[in-house]
Structure formats: structure tokens, C-alpha cells
N, C-alpha and C positions, 0 to 999 in steps of 0.2 A: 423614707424612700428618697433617694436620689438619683440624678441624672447621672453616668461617669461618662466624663468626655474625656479630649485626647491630652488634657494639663495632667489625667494620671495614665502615662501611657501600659505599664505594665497589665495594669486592670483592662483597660481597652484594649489590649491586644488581647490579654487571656479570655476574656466575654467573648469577643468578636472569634475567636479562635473554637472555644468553644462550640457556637451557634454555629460555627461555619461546616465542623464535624463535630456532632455531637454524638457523647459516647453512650448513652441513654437517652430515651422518648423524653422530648420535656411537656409538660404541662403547656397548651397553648388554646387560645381562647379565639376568635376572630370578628369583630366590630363591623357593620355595614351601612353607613347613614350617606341622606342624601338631603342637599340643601341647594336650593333651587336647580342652577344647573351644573353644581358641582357634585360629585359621587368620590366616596370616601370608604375606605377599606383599611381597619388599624386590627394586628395582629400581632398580640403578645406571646412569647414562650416565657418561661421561667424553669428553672434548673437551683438543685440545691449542689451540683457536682464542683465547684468551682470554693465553697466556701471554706475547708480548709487551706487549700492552696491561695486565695487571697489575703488571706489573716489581717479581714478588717473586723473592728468590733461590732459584735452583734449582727452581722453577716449572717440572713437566713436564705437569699435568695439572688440573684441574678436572674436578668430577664433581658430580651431583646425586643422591640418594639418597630415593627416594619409599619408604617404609614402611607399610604398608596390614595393621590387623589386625582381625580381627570376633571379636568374641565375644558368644553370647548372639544373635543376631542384629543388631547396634550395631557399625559399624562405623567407625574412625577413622584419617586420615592422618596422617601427618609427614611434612614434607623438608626435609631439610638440604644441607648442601653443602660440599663438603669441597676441599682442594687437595692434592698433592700433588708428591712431586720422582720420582717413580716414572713414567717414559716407558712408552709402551703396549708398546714391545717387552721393555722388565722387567718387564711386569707386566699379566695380561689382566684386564679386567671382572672376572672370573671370581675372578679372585688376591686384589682389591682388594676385593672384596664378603666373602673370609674371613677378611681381616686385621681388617675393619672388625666381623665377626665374632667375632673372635679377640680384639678386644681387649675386648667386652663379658662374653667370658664371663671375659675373668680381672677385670672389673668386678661380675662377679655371684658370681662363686668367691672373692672378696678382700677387694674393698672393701667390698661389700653388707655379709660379714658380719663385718668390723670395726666399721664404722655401726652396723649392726642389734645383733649379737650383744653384740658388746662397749661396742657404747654409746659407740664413743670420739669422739664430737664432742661427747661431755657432760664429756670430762674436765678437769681443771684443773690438769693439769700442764703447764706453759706453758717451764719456766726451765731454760736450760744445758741439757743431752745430753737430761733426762731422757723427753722427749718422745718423740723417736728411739731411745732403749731400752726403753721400753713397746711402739711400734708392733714392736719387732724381736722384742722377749717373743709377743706379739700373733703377730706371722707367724711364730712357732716352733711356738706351739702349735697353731694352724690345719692346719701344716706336719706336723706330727706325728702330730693326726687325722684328717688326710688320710691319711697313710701308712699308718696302722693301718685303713682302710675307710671311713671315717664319711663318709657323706653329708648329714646335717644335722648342723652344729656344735655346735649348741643343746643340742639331744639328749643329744651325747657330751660338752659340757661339765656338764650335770646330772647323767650315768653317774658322772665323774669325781668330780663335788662328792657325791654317795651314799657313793660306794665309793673309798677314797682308793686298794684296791690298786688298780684301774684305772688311777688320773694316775700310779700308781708302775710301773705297767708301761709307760706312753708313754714314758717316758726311759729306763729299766732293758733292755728287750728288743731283741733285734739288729736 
């Protein structure tokens, strides 16, 4: 599955074109969560009409993704659009709107706080491995605090740097 944005513009106008009149019912699914006092609304369509005329490989689907959240009373859209090699009999609206979920949260479990916590798009180790054994230092110890409970890394990386037994029981205990 992928995101198509506007670096391919032909596919992003044909999707978006598409969805805007579409020639056939597409397959659409509609998400509704609520986190504290934010309220969230995400609705997928998907369409196999587009795949021979886009002649990417292994092209089983297009899909359009409206995301709708209010907070505060403010409320704001996004839509994207995505493709995928995933046929609607592998895979319902339904499948494809968790995966699409599935993959933010290990974007918000991961990435976020490598970014955030550890700051690493400020680092300046640039040369040979060492870049790729910092980020693998980086998702052991994430890995680690996770395992032991910790839901803000932050947190448990200050518990650590206070009290050294702490970071000596993350690697020491079974």
C-alpha cells in the first residue's frame, strides 16, 4: 500500500478525478473514534476502475481517504489517496482502513519518539555503520521500555538518567 501524492501528478489527478465523479458505487467503509476532546471521522472508498488506466504494477485498488477531526469546536479535513496491490477479495475497506491505522500507530510508537525524544534528525553522525547503530541503540532502548511498562519514554528515560539502578535493571532483569 501506498500514499500517491502530487510528485505523481497524473495518478493524483486520475484518483482524485475519479472520486470526485465516480462511475461505479465504490466500496467505502467509515471510522469514528474519540480521544479526549478530539472527535475523529476517517472514511475510506476504494475502486478497482482506475487500474488498467493507471498501468502501475500489481495495481489492485485505489482508494480515497477523507479524515475529518474537530477539536475545540474547529474543525478540519484531509484526503489522501492511496493505491494498493491488495484486491478487494484480500482485503475489505474495513482491513485496509487498519492497516492504514496500523501503520500510524507504529509511526507514533517509533518514529515520533526517536524525532521527539531523542532528537535524532539533529544528530551528526552521518559516516559508515554508525548511523544504523545508534538508530538500533535507539529501538533497543525504546524496546526495552516498553517491555518494562512505560508509556511515555520521556519519563522513563529521566527515571533512568536520576537513578542509574533503574537503566541497570533494564538490561539486568529477565
Amino acid at each position: 500500500m501506498l500514499r500517491v501524492k502530487q510528485n505523481q501528478p497524473t495518478l493524483y489527478a486520475g484518483i482524485e478525478l475519479l472520486f470526485a465523479a465516480p462511475v461505479s458505487p465504490s466500496a467505502t467503509v467509515r471510522q469514528c473514534d474519540r480521544h479526549g476532546n478530539r472527535r475523529e471521522i476517517r472514511e475510506l472508498c476504494l475502486s478497482a476502475e482506475l487500474n488498467e488506466w493507471a498501468q502501475w504494477p500489481h495495481l489492485s485498488q485505489v482508494g480515497r481517504l477523507v479524515h475529518r477531526w474537530t477539536v475545540r469546536g474547529q474543525t478540519r479535513t484531509e484526503v489522501s489517496y492511496l493505491i494498493t496491490s491488495l484486491s478487494g477479495s484480500q482485503a475489505t475497506p474495513r482491513q485496509v482502513l487498519a492497516m492504514i491505522r496500523g501503520h500510524w500507530g507504529i509511526e507514533n510508537r517509533l518514529h515520533w519518539v526517536r524525532d521527539v525524544t531523542f532528537d535524532e534528525d539533529r544528530c551528526q553522525v552521518r559516516t559508515g555503520a554508525a548511523p544504523q547503530v545508534l538508530a538500533a541503540c535507539r529501538n533497543l532502548v525504546i524496546g526495552l521500555l516498553r517491555r518494562q511498562g512505560a508509556t511515555n519514554i520521556a519519563a522513563a528515560l529521566r527515571t533512568c538518567a536520576s537513578c542509574p539502578e533503574a537503566a541497570l535493571a533494564l538490561v539486568t532483569c529477565p
